[in-house]
Backbone as a ProteinNet text record, in pm:
[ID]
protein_1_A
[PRIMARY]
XXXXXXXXXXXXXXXXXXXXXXXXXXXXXXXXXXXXXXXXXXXXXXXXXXXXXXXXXXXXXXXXXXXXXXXXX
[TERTIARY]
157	214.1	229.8	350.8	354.6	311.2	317.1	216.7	288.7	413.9	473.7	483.2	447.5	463.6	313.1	254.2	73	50.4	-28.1	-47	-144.9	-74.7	-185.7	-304.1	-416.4	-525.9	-578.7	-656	-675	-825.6	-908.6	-1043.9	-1105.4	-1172	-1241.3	-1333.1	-1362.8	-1406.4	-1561.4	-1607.3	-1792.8	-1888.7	-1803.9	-1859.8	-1798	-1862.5	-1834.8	-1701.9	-1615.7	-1474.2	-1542.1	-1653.4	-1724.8	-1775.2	-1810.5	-1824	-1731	-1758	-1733.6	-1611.8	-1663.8	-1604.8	-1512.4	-1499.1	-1409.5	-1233.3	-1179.8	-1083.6	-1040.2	-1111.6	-1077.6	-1104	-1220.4	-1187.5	-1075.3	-1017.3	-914.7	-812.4	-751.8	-665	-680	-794.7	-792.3	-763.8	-840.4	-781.6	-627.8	-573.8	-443.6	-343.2	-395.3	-289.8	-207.9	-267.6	-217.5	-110.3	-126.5	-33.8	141	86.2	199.5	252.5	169.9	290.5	393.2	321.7	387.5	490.6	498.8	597.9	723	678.6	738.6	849.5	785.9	811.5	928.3	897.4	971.2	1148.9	1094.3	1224.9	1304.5	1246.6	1310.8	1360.5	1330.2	1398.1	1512	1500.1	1597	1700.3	1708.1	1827	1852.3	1682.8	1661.3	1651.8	1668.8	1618.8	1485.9	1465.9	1257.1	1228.4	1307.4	1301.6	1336	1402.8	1429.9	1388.8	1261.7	1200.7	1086	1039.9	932.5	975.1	1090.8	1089.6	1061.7	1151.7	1155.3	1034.3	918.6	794.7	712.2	740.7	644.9	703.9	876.4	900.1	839.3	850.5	760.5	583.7	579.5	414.7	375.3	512.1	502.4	487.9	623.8	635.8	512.3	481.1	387.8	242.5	199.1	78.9	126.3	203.6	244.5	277.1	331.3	316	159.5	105.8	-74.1	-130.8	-100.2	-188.1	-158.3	-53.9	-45.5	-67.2	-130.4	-136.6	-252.3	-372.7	-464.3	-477.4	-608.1	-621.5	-556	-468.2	-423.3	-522.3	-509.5	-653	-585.7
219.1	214.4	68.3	32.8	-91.8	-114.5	-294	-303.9	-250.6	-286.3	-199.7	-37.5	13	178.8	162.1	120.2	158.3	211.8	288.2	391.2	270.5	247.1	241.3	287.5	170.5	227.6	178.2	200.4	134.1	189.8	77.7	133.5	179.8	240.4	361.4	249.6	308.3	175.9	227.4	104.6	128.7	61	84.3	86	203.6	176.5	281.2	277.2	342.6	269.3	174.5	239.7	182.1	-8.9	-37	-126.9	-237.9	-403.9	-501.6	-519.7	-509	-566.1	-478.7	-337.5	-229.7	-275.8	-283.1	-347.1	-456.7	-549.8	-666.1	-574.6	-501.7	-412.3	-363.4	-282.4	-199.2	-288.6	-385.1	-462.2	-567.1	-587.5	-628.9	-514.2	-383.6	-307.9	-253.2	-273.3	-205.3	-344.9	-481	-564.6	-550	-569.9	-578.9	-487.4	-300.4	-274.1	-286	-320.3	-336	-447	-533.3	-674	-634.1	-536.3	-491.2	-421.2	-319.5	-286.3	-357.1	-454.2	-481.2	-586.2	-634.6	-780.5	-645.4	-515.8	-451	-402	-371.6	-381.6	-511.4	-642	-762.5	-746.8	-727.3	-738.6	-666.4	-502.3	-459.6	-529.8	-608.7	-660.1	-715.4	-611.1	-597.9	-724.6	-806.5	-908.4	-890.9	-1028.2	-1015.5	-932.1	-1035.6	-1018.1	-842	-775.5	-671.5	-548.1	-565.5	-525.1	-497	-622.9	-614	-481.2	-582	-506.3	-360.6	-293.2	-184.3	-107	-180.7	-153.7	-103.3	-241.8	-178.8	-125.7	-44.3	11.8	182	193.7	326.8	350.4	239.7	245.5	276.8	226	258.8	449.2	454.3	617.5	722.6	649.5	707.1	714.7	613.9	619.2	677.8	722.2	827.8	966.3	983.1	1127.6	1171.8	1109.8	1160.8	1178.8	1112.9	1107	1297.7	1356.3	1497.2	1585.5	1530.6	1589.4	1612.1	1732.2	1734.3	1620.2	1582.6	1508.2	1480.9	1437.9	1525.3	1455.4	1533.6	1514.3	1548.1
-2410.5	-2277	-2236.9	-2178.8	-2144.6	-2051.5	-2012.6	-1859.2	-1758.7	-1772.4	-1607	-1611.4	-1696.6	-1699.8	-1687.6	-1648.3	-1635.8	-1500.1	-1508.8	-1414.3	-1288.6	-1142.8	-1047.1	-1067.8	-1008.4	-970.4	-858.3	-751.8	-631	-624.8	-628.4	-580.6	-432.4	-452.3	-358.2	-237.3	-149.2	-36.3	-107.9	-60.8	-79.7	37.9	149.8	278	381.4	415.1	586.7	673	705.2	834.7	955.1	993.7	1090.4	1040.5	887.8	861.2	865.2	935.4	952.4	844.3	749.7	604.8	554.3	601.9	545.9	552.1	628.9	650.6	547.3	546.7	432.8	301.1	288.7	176.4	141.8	213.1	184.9	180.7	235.6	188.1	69	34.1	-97.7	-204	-220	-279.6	-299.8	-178.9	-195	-211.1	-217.3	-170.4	-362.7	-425.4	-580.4	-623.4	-562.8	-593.4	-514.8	-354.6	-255.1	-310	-381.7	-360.1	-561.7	-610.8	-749.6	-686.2	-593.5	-550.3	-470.4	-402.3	-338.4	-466.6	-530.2	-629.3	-778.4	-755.1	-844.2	-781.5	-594.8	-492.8	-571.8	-514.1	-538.2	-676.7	-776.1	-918.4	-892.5	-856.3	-827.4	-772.5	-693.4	-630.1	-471.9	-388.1	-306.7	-214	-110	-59.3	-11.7	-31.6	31.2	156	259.4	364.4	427.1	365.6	396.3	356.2	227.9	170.2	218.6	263.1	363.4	478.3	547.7	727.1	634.8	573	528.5	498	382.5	366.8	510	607.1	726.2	813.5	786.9	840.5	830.7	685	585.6	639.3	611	674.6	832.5	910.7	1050.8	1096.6	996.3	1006.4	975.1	816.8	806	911.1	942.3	1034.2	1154.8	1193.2	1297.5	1237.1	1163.7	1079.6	1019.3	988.3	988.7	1053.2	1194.8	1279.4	1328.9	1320.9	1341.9	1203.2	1108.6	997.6	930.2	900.2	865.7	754	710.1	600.1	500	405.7	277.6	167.8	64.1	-29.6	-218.3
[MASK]
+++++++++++++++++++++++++++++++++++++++++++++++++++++++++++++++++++++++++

């Protein structure tokens, strides 16, 4: 398997939501694969800048669509 066909992995938090440090956790965990995605948009053809707005446009939607949506698991 090559490196770009390699399967994500994002590690699991090992603190609490309530914890200080959780936050910087979770964005260290997730920052590696957002910026692979984002840097695979750009190859495509995509501009940075619009890649982004777009990204936190997805992420906007989404954190309002969960918030009415049981857990998913």
């Amino acid at each position: 398997m090559s490196a770009s066909n390699k399967q994500l992995r994002i590690n699991s938090p090992t603190v609490d939501p309530e914890d200080g440090n959780y936050m910087a956790q979770c964005q260290f965990a997730i920052e590696p694969s957002l910026i692979k995605m984002l840097h695979i948009a750009e190859q495509a053809g995509w501009d940075r800048s619009h890649v982004v707005m777009a990204a936190l446009s997805v992420c906007a939607g989404y954190a309002e669509l969960t918030e009415s949506l049981p857990v998913l698991q």
